[in-house]
LODO-369710 format. One record per residue (C-alpha): residue number from 1; residue in three letters; x, y, z. Coordinates in steps of 0.05 Angstrom, whole numbers. Last residue first. Layout:
NUM:Ala:X:Y:Z;
...
% end
This chain:
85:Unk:-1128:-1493:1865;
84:Unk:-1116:-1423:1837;
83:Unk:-1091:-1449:1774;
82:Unk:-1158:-1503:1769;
81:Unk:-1207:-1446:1777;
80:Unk:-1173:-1398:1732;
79:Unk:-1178:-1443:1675;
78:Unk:-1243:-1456:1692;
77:Unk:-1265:-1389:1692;
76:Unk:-1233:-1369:1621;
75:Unk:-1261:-1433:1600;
74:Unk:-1331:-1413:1619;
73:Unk:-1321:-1345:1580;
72:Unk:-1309:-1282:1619;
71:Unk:-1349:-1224:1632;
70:Unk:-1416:-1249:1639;
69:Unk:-1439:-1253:1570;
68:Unk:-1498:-1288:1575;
67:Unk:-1495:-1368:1564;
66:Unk:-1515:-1406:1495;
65:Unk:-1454:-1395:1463;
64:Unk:-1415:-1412:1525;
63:Unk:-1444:-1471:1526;
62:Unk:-1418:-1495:1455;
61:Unk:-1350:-1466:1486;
60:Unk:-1351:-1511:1549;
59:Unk:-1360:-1569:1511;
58:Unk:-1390:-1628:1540;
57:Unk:-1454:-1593:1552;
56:Unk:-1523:-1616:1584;
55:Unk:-1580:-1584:1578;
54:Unk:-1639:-1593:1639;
53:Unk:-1705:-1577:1626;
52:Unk:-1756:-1579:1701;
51:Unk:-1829:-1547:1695;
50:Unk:-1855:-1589:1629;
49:Unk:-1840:-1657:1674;
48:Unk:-1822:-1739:1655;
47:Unk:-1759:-1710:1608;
46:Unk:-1727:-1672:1673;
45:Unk:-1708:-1747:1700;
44:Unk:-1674:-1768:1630;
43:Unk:-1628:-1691:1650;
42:Unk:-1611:-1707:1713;
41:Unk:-1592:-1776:1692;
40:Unk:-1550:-1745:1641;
39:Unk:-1524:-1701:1686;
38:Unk:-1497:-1767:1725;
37:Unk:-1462:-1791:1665;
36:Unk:-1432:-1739:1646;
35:Unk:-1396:-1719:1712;
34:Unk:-1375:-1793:1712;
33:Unk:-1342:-1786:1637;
32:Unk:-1307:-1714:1642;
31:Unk:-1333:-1642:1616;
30:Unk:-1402:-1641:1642;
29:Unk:-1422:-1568:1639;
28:Unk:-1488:-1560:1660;
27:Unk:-1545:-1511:1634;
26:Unk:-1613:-1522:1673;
25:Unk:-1677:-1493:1645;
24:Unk:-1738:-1478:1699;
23:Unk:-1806:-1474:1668;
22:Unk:-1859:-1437:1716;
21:Unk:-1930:-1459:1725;
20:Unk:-1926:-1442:1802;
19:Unk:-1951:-1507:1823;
18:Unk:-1890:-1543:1774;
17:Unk:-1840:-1502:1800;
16:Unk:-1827:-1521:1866;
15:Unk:-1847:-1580:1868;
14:Unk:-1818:-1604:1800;
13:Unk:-1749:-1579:1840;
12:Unk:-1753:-1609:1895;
11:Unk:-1769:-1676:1856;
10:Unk:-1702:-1662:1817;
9:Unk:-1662:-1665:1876;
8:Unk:-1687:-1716:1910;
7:Unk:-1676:-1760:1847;
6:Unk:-1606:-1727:1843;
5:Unk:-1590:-1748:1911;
4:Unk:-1630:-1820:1908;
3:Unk:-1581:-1835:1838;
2:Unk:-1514:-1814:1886;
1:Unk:-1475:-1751:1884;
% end
């Protein structure tokens, strides 16, 4: 993803929810330096609207904490992710 794709992105998103008055809140896992980086973009862009909050996590078991239970933890799915690949 490039700085216009997240830009375009985000501005979908403020359109979207911003007439409706809703509050959309992004969890992403960012668990290497690039994918970091670029959420953390994401996230500076959501600080200019109240509709768009994006959270950004490092640690997959801080977010897992913050997730539902959906059966298995974030690691659990990763894990099984990268055997299958």
């Amino acid at each position: 993803m490039t700085f216009d794709d997240l830009n375009s992105i985000h501005a979908r998103l403020v359109r979207h929810y911003g007439p409706r008055r809703q509050k959309l809140t992004i969890f992403l896992y960012a668990p290497d330096d690039l994918t970091f980086g670029m959420t953390r973009i994401l996230q500076s862009m959501s600080t200019m609207t109240d509709h768009v909050n994006v959270q950004v996590f490092r640690d997959c078991e801080a977010l897992n904490s913050i997730l539902p239970e959906v059966g298995k933890s974030l690691c659990e799915l990763r894990t099984s992710l990268h055997e299958n690949c």
